[in-house]
VEXKOLDO-651053 format. One record per residue (C-alpha): residue in three letters; x, y, z; residue number from 1. Coordinates in nm, 4 decimals. Example, Ala and Ser with C-alpha at 12.3 -4.5 7.8 and 13.67 -1.06 7.14 Angstrom:
BEGIN
r / x / y / z / k
ALA / 1.2300 / -0.4500 / 0.7800 / 1
SER / 1.3670 / -0.1060 / 0.7140 / 2
***
This chain:
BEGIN
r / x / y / z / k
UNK / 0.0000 / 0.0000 / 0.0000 / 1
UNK / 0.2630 / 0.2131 / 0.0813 / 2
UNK / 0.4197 / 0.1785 / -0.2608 / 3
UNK / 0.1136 / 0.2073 / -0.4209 / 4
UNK / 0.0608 / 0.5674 / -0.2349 / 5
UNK / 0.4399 / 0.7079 / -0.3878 / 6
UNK / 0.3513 / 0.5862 / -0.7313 / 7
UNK / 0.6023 / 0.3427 / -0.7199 / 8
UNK / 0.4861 / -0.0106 / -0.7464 / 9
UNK / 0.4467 / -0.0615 / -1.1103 / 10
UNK / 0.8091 / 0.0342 / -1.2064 / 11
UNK / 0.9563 / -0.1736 / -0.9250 / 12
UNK / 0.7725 / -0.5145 / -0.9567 / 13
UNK / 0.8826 / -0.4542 / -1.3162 / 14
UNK / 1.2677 / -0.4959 / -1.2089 / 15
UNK / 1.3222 / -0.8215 / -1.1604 / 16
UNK / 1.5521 / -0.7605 / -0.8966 / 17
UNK / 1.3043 / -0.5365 / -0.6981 / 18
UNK / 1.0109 / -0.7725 / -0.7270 / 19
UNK / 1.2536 / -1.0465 / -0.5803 / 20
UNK / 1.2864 / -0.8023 / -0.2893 / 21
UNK / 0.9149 / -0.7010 / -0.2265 / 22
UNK / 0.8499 / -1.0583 / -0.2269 / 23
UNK / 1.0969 / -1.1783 / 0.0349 / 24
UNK / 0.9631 / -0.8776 / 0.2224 / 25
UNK / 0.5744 / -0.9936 / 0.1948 / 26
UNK / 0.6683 / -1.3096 / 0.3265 / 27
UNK / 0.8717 / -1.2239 / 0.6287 / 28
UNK / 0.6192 / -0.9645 / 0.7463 / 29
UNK / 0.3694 / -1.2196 / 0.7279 / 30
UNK / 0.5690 / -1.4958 / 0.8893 / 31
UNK / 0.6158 / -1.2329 / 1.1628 / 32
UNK / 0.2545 / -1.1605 / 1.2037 / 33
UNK / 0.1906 / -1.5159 / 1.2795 / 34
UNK / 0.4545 / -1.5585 / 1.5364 / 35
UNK / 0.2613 / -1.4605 / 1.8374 / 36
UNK / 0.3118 / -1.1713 / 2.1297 / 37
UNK / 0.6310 / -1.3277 / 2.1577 / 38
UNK / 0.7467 / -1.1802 / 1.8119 / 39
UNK / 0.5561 / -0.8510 / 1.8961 / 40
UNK / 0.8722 / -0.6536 / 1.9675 / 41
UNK / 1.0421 / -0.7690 / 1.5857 / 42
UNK / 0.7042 / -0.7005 / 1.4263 / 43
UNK / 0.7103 / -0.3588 / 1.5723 / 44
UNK / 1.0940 / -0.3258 / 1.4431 / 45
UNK / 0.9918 / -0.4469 / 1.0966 / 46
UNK / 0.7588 / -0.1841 / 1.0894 / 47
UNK / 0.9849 / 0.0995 / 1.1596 / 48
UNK / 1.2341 / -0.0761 / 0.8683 / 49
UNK / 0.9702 / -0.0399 / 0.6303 / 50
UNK / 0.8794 / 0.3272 / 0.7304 / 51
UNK / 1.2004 / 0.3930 / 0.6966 / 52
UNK / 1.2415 / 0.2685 / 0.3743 / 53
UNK / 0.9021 / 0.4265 / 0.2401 / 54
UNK / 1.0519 / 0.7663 / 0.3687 / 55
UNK / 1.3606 / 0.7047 / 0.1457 / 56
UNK / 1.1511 / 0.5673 / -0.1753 / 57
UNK / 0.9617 / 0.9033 / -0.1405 / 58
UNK / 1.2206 / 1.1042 / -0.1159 / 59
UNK / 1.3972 / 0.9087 / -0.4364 / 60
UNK / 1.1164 / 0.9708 / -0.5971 / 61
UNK / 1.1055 / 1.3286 / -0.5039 / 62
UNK / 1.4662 / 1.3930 / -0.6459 / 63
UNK / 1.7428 / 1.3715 / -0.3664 / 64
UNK / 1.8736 / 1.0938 / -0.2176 / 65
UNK / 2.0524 / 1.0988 / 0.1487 / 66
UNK / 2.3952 / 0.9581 / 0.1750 / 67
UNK / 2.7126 / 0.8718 / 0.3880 / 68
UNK / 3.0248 / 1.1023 / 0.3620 / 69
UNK / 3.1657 / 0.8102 / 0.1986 / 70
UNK / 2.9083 / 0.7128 / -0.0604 / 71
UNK / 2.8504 / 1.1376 / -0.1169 / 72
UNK / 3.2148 / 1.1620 / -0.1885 / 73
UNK / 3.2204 / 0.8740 / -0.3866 / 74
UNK / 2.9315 / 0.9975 / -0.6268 / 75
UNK / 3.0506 / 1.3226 / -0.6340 / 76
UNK / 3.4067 / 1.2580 / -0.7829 / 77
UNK / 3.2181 / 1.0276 / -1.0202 / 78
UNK / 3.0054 / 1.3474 / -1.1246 / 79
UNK / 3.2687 / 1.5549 / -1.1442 / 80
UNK / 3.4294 / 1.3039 / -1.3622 / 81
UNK / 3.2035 / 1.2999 / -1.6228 / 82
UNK / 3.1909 / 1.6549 / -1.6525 / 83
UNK / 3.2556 / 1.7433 / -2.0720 / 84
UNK / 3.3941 / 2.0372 / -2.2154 / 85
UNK / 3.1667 / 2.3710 / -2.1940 / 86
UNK / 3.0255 / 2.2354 / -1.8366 / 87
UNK / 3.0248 / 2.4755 / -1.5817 / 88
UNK / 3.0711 / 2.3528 / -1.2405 / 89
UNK / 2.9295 / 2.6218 / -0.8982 / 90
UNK / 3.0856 / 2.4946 / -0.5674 / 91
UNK / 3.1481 / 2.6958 / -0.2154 / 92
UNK / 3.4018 / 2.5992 / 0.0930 / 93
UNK / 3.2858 / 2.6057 / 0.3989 / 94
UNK / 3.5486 / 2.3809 / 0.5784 / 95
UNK / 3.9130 / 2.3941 / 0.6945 / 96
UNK / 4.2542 / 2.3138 / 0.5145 / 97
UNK / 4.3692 / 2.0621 / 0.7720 / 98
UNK / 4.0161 / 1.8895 / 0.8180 / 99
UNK / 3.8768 / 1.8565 / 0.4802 / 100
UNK / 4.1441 / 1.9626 / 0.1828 / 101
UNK / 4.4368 / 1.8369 / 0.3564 / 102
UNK / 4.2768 / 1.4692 / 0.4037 / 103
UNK / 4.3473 / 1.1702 / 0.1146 / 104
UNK / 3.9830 / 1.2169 / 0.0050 / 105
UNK / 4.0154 / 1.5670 / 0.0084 / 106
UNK / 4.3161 / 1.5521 / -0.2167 / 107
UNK / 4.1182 / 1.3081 / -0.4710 / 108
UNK / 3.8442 / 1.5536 / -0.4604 / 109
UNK / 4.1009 / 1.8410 / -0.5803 / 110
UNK / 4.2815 / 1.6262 / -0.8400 / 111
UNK / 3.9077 / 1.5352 / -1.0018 / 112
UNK / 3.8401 / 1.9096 / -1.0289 / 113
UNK / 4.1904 / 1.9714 / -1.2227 / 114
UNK / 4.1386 / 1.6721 / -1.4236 / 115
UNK / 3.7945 / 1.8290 / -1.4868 / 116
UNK / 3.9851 / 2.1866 / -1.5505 / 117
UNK / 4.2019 / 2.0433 / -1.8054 / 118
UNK / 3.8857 / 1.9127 / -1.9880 / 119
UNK / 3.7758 / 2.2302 / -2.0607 / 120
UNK / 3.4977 / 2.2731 / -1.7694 / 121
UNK / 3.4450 / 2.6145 / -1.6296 / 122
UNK / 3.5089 / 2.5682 / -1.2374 / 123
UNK / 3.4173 / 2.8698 / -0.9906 / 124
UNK / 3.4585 / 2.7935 / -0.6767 / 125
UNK / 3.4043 / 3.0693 / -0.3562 / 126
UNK / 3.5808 / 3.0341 / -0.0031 / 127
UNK / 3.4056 / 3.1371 / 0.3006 / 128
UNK / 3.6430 / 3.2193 / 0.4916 / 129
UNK / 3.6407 / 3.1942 / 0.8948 / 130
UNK / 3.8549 / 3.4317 / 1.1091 / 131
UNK / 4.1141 / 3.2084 / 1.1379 / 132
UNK / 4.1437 / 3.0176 / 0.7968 / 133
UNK / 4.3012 / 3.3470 / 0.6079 / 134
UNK / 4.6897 / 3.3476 / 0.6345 / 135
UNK / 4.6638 / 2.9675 / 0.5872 / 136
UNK / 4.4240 / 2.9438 / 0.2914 / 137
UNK / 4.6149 / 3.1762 / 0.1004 / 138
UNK / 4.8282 / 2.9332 / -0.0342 / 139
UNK / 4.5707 / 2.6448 / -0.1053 / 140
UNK / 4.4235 / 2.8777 / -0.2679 / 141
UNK / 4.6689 / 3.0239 / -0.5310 / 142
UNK / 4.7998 / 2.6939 / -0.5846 / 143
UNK / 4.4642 / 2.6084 / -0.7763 / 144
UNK / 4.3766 / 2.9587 / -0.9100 / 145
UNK / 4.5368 / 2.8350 / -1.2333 / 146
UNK / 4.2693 / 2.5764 / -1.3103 / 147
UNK / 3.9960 / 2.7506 / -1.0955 / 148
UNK / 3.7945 / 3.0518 / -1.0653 / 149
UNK / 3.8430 / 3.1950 / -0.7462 / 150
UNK / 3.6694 / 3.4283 / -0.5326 / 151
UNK / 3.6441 / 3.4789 / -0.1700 / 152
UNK / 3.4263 / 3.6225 / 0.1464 / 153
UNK / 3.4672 / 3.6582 / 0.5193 / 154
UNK / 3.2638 / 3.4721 / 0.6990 / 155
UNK / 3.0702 / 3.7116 / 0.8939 / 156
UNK / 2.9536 / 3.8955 / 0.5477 / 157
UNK / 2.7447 / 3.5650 / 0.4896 / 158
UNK / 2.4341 / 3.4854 / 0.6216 / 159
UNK / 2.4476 / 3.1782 / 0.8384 / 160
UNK / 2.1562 / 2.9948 / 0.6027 / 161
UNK / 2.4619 / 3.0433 / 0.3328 / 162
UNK / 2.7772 / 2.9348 / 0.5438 / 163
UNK / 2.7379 / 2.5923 / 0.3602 / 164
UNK / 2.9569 / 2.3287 / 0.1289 / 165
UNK / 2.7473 / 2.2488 / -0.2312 / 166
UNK / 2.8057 / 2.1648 / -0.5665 / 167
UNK / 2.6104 / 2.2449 / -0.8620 / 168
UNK / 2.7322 / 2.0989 / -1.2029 / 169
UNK / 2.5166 / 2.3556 / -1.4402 / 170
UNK / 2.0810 / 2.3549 / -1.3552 / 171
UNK / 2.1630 / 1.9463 / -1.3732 / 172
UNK / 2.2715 / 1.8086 / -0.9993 / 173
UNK / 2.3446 / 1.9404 / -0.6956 / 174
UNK / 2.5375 / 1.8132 / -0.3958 / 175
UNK / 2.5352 / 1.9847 / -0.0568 / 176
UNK / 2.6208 / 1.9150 / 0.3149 / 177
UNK / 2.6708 / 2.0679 / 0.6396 / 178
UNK / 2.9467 / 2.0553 / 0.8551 / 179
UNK / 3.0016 / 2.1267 / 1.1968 / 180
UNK / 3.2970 / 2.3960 / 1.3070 / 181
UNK / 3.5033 / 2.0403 / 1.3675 / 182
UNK / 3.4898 / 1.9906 / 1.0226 / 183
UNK / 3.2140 / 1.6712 / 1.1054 / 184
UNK / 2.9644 / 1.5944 / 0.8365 / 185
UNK / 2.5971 / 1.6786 / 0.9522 / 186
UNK / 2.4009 / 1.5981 / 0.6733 / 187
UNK / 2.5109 / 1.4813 / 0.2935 / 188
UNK / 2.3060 / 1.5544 / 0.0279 / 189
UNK / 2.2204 / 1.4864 / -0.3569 / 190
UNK / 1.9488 / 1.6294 / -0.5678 / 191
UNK / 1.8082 / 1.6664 / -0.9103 / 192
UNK / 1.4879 / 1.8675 / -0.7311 / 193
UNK / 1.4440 / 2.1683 / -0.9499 / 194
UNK / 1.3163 / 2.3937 / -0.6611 / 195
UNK / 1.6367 / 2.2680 / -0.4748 / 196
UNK / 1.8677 / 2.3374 / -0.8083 / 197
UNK / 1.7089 / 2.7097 / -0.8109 / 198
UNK / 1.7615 / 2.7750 / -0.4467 / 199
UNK / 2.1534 / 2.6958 / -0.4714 / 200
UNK / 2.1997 / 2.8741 / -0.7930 / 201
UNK / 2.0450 / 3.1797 / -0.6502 / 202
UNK / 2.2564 / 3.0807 / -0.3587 / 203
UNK / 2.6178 / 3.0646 / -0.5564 / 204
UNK / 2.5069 / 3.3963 / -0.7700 / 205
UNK / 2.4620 / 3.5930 / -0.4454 / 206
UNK / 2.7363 / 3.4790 / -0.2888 / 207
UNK / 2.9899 / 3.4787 / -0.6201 / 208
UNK / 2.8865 / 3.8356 / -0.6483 / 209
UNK / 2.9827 / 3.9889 / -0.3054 / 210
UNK / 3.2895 / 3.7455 / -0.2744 / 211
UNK / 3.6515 / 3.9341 / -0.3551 / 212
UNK / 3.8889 / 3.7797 / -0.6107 / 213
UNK / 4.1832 / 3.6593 / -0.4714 / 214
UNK / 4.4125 / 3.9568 / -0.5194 / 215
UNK / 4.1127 / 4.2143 / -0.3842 / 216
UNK / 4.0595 / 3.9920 / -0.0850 / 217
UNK / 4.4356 / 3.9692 / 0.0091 / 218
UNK / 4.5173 / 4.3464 / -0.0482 / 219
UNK / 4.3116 / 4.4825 / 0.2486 / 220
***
């Protein structure tokens, strides 16, 4: 029934795969139906699983998908890597050298985006930068200014709504998460929601235009 309420029944019992899974799940709720008061605590926990899993469907269905820092990172690399020629790619940087760009994943992350440079994509990327990041970003920062477009903004210029990591490749994908100040993922993110894809790109314009390029922001 659930299924049946998200629109999605047809199209999965059509997938072989899926209908093998929506069968094996028919049977075991019903086998743990049957089993008595005894079995009334797994019942219940079968119950949440398949909420659970219903809230995900929906919001699959809906156009963004919640994911794992490792899965996110995963999917993003393989998004950036199959940028073309003429793409343009929108991302911010909310996070610290040492916790984020100075990590092996962080480092993979960078290479993609010169790999995705040398292609021929259009890469702006702006720093929000906190109080103490500055002196230390500086470098990091003109390192890639070859291969990236560069701007930057002090963090207290920002509104705290906008103090956020995403990516947008074009009005295509987005991919956006929150981090606390320790540099912990919150929440991981990806979307092909076009209400979501105009909020960011309104997002990245307002915050591209009122960010300093890199010589402006250094010269003060």
């Amino acid at each position: 029934d659930v299924l049946d309420a998200i629109g999605l029944s047809k199209s999965l019992t059509a997938d072989k795969t899926a209908a093998t899974y929506l069968r094996t799940m028919s049977v075991a709720m019903e086998k743990l139906s049957k089993n008595g008061t005894a079995s009334e605590m797994f019942y219940r926990e079968a119950v949440r699983t398949l909420l659970h899993c219903a809230t995900s469907l929906t919001q699959l269905s809906e156009g963004e998908m919640t994911l794992d820092e490792v899965r996110r990172m995963e999917a993003l690399m393989r998004l950036v890597d199959t940028t073309k020629s003429g793409d343009s790619i929108f991302v911010t940087s909310y996070v610290s050298i040492r916790d984020w760009w100075d990590t092996s994943v962080g480092q993979q992350y960078l290479q993609a985006n010169f790999r995705a440079a040398e292609r021929g994509v259009c890469i702006r990327r702006v720093f929000i930068v906190r109080p103490d990041d500055g002196a230390q970003l500086r470098t990091f920062v003109e390192a890639q200014a070859s291969a990236v477009e560069v701007r930057l903004i002090k963090e207290h210029l920002v509104e705290p709504s906008n103090r956020e990591n995403f990516l947008l490749i074009e009005d295509r994908i987005l991919s956006f998460a929150d981090y606390s100040r320790e540099g912990r993922l919150m929440r991981g993110r990806i979307s092909i929601s076009p209400s979501a894809l105009i909020t960011y790109n309104e997002k990245f314009r307002s915050l591209y235009l009122s960010a300093s390029s890199l010589t402006e922001f250094y010269s003060h």
